[in-house]
C-alpha distance (Angstrom), angle and dihedral (degrees) to the residues before:
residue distance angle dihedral
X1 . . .
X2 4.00 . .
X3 3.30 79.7 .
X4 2.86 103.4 59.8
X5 4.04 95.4 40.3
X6 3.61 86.2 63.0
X7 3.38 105.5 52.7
X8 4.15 85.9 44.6
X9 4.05 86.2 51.9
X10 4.07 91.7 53.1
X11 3.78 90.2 52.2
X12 3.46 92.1 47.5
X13 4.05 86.5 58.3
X14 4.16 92.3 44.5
X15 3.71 83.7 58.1
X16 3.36 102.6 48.1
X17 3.36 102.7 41.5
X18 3.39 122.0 92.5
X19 3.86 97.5 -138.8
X20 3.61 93.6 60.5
X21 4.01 78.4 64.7
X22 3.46 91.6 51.5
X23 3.96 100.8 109.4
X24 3.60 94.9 4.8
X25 4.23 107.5 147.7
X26 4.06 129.4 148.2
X27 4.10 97.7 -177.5
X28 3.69 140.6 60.8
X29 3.66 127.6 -81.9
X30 3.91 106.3 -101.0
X31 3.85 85.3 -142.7
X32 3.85 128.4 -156.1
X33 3.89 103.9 -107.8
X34 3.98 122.8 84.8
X35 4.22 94.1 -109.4
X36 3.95 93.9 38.3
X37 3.70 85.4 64.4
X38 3.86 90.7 42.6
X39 3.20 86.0 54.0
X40 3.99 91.7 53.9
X41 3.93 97.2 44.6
X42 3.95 85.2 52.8
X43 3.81 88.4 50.2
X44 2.98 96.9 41.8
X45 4.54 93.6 48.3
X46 3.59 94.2 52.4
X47 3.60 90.9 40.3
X48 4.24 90.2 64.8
X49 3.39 88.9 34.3
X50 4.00 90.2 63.7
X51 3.92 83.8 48.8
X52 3.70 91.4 55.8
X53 3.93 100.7 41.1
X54 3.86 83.3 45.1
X55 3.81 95.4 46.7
X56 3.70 85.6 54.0
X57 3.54 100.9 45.4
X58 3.89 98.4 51.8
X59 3.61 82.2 37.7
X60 3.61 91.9 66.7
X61 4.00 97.4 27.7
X62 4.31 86.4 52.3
X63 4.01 97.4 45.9
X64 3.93 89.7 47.1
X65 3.27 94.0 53.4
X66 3.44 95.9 51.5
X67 3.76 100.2 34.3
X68 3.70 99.2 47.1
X69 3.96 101.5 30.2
X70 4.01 119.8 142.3
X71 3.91 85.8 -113.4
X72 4.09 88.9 75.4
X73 3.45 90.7 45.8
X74 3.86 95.9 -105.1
X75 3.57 119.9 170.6
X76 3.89 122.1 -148.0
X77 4.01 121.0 -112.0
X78 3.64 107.6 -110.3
X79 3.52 109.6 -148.0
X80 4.02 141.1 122.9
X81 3.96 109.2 -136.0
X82 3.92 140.6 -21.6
X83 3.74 113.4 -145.3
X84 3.57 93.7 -165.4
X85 3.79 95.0 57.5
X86 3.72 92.9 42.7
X87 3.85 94.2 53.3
X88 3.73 87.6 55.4
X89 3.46 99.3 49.5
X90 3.98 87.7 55.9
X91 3.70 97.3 45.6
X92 4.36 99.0 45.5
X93 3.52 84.8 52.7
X94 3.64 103.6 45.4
X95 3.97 87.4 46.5
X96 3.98 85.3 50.8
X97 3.51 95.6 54.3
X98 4.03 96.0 44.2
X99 3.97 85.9 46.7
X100 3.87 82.1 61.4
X101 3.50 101.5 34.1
X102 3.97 99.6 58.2
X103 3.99 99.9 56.7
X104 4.31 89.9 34.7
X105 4.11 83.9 55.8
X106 3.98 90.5 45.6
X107 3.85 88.6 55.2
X108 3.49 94.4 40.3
X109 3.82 97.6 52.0
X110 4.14 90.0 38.4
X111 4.49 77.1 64.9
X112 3.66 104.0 56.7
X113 4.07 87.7 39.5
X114 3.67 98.0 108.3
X115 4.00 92.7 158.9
X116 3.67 129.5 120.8
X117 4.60 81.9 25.9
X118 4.14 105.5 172.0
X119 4.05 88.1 -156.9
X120 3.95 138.3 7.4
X121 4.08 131.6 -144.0
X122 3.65 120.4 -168.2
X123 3.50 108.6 -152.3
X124 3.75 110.3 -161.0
X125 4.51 113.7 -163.8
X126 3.84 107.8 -140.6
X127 4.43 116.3 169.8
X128 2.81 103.0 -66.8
X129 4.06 116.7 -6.8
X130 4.04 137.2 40.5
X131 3.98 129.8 -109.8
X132 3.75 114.3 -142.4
X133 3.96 102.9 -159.0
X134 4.36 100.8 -177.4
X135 3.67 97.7 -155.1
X136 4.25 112.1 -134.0
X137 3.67 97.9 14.3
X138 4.16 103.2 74.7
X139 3.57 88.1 -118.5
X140 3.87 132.5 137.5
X141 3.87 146.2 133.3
X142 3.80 148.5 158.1
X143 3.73 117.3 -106.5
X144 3.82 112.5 -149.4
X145 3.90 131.4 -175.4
X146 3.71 109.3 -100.6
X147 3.93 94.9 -169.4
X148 4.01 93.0 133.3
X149 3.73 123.3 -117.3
X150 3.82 91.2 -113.7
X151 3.57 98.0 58.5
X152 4.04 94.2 45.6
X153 3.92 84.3 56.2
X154 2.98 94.5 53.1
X155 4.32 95.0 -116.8
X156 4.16 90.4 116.8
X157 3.88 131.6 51.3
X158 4.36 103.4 -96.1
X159 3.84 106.7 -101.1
X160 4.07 116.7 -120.6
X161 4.03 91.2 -97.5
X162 3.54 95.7 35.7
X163 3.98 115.6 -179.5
X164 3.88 83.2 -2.2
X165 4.13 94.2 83.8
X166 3.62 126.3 91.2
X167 3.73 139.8 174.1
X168 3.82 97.5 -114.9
X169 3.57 122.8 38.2
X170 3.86 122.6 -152.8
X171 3.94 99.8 -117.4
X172 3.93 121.9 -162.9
X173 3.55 133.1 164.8
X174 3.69 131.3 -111.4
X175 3.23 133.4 -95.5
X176 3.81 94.9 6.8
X177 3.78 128.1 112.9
X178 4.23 111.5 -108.8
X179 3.72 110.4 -166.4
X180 3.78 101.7 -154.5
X181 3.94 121.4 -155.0
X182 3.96 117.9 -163.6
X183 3.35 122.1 -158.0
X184 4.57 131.3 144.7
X185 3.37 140.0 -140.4
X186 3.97 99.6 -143.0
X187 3.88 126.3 0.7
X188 3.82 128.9 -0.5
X189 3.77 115.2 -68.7
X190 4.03 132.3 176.4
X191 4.02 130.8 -137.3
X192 3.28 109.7 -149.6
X193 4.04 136.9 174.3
X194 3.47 114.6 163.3
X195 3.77 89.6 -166.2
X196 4.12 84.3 68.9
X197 3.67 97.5 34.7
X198 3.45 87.8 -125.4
X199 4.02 120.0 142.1
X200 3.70 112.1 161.2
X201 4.01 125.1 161.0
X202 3.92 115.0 -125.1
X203 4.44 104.6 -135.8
X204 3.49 123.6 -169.2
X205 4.19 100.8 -122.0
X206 3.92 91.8 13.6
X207 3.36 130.2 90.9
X208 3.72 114.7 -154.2
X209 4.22 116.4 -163.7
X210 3.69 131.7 -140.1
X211 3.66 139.6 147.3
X212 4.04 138.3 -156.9
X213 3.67 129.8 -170.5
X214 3.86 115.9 -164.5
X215 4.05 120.4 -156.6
X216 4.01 91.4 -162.7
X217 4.03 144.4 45.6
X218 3.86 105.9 -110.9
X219 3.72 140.9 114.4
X220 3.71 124.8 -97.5
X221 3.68 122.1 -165.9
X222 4.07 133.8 -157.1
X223 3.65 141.3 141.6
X224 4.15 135.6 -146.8
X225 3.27 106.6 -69.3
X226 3.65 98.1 -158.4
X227 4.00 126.8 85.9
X228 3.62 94.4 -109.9
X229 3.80 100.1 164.2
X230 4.06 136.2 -68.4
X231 3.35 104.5 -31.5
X232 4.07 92.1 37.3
X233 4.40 82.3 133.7
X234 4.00 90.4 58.7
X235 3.57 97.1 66.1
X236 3.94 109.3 91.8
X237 3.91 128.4 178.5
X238 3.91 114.1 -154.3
X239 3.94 121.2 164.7
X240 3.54 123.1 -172.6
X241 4.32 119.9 -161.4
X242 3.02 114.4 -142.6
X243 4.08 132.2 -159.3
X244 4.10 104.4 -102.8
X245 4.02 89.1 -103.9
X246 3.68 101.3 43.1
X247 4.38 83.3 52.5
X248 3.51 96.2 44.6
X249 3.40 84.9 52.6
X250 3.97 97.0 41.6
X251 4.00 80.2 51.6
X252 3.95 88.6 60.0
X253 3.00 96.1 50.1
X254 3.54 101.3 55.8
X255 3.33 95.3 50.9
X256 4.05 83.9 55.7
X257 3.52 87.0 58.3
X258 3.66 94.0 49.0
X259 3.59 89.4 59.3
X260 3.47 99.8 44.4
X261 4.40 86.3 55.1
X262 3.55 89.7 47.3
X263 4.11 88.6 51.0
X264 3.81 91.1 45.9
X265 3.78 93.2 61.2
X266 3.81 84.2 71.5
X267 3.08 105.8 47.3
X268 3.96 123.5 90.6
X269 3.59 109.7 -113.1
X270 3.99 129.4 -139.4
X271 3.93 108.5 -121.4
X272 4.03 83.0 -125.6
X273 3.76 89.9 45.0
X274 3.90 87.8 58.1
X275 3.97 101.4 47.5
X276 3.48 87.6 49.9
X277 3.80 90.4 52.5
X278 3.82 93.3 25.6
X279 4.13 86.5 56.7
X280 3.93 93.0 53.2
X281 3.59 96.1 46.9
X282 3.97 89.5 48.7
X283 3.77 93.1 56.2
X284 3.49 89.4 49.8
X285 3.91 107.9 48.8
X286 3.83 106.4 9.2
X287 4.25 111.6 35.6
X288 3.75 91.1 66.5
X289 4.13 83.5 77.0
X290 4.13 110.2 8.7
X291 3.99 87.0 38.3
X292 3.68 130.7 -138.1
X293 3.71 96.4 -69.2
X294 3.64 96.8 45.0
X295 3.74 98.5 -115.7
X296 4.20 95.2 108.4
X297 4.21 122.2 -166.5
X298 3.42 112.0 -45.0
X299 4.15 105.0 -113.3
X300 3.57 94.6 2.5
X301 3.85 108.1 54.8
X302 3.76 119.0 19.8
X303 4.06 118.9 -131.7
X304 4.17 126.1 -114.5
X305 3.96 88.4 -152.2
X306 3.63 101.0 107.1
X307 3.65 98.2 -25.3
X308 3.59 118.5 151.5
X309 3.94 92.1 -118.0
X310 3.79 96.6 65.2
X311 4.03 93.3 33.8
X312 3.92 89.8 44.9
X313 3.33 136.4 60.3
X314 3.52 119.3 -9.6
X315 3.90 95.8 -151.1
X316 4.15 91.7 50.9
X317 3.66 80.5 52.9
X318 3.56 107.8 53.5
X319 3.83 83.7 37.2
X320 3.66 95.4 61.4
X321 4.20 98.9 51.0
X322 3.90 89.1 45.5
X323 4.03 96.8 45.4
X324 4.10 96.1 19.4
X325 3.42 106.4 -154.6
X326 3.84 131.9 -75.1
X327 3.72 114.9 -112.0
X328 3.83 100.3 19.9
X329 3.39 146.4 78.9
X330 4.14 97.4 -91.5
X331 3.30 109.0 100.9
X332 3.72 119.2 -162.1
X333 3.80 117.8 -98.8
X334 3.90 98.7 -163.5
X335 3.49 96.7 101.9
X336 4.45 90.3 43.5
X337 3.57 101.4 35.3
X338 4.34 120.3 52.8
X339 3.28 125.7 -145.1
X340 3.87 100.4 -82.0
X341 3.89 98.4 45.3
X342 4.02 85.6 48.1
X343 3.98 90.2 51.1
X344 3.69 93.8 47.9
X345 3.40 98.2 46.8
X346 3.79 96.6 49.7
X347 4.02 82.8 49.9
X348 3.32 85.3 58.8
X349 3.43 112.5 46.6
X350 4.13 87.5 49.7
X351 3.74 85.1 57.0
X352 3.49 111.8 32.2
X353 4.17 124.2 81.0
X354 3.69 93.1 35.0
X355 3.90 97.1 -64.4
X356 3.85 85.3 117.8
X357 3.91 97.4 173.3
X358 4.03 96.0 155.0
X359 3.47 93.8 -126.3
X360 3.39 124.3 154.9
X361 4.09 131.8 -171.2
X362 4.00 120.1 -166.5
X363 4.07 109.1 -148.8
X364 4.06 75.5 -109.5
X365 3.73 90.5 77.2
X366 3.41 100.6 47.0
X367 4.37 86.6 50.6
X368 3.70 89.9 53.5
X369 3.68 86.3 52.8
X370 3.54 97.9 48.6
């Protein structure tokens, strides 16, 4: 019995607190492109049109029960079939289901109609981030989550977007057609932004086609929605539109940054210089698996602290993040990394945790290795 009182008084307080309310929604997201809210008006048609067919049919089912129970003496109808009744409960069904069919097949159509696109993205799944590739205007990047460690441990308060932030944002421009093409680099992924309607699986030698066209600046958030391994949660989407000035000049300044990456991998680096970069880039693309401290998983990542790759051979070292290595879960981070990031992480991972072997590798190393 107290038992039972308490668990009655706690959800008492859930439903009366306002925080319990917090997030609290039964329907669709209307959505801000033309076919998301297609998609809604169809949901929401056939939705009242299962209250009305189910209004009707309890309807009926609740008044004959009560109208012509045994208790009133009513006797049952003794008869084999009505053709009449049959025929119409074919033909208001049929007309139902082509009264839902016509505007579902306009919406579906209007999504794989990537014609007439004024730009195209191909967005590339990799374990356990996405590769924006904007085809024509020299501009690419990776686009990891930038949830911190310490909040996914639980040692910091969660953030507002929590496992929905990233360190590159897809940006696009309003009112302008993006043909999107989705392809991966390992297993099968998903992009997915219910805002956009848009669900489209990322497979490795296929390229699956979509498009989106956003009236207004905002940001729109999503994440893979396909089990694509361990850290399948880590793997936000978030797009931000963009007026056409403030992306043209986003564009530029991309490109800006390009150049000023490409002109860091000639440049001799301070050992300092490169932990501090070294540090970043290891929180970004290696503490998912070897973990902030360098120790990994025990049996299913190994650990950096005091392993005999980052105290051995510098070559085998640099080898293994460019190449990965065959047969495991370490991919090869030539192709996302350049040559300074590469360089400064290597630095750090020989010098961070206590290994403390004073080595230091200039992005010139790691292009002669290449």
């Amino acid at each position: 019995m107290r038992a039972a009182t308490r668990v009655a008084g706690i959800l008492g307080l859930m439903l009366i607190s306002g925080l319990s309310h917090a997030a609290y929604q039964l329907n669709m997201t209307p959505g801000v492109t033309s076919f998301s809210q297609g998609a809604y008006d169809i949901h929401m048609m056939v939705m009242w049109i299962c209250v009305v067919i189910g209004i009707v049919v309890f309807g009926a089912m609740i008044y004959s029960i009560v109208k012509h129970r045994k208790a009133k003496g009513a006797v049952a109808a003794d008869f084999h079939e009505n053709t009449t009744i049959e025929v119409v409960w074919t033909i208001i069904p049929f007309l139902i289901l082509i009264a839902m069919a016509i505007p579902a097949t306009r919406v579906l159509l209007a999504m794989e109609d990537t014609s007439n696109s004024e730009m195209s993205i191909k967005v590339t799944g990799y374990q356990w981030k996405w590769h924006y590739d904007y085809l024509g205007e020299d501009v690419s990047f990776f686009s990891n989550m930038s949830t911190p460690m310490e909040q996914i441990e639980g040692m910091e308060q969660k953030g507002e977007n929590y496992l929905l932030e990233v360190d590159n944002k897809m940006v696009i421009p309003v009112n302008k057609k993006v043909r999107l093409l989705f392809t991966s680099n390992d297993v099968i992924h998903a992009w997915w932004v219910p805002e956009f309607g848009v669900k489209k699986d990322s497979i490795p030698g296929y390229i699956n086609e979509s498009w989106i066209e956003v009236p207004e600046p905002g940001i729109y958030r999503g994440k893979c929605a396909e089990l694509c391994g361990q850290y399948h949660g880590f793997m936000p989407v978030v797009v931000e539109a963009k007026s056409e000035e403030d992306y043209v000049a986003w564009l530029d300044s991309q490109r800006a940054m390009a150049a000023e990456a490409a002109a860091s991998a000639e440049k001799t680096w301070t050992q300092a210089d490169l932990m501090n970069q070294g540090e970043k880039v290891y929180k970004t693309a290696c503490a998912a698996c070897h973990q902030a401290n360098g120790e990994g998983l025990p049996n299913v990542f190994p650990g950096l602290k005091g392993s005999a790759v980052a105290l051995g051979d510098i070559a085998k070292h640099i080898d293994i993040i460019i190449n990965g290595v065959s047969g495991t879960s370490m991919q090869a981070f030539g192709a996302q990394l350049n040559d300074a990031d590469i360089a400064a992480v290597v630095t750090y991972e020989r010098n961070a945790w206590g290994n403390d072997t004073g080595d230091v590798v200039q992005p010139a190393d790691v292009k002669a290795a290449r």
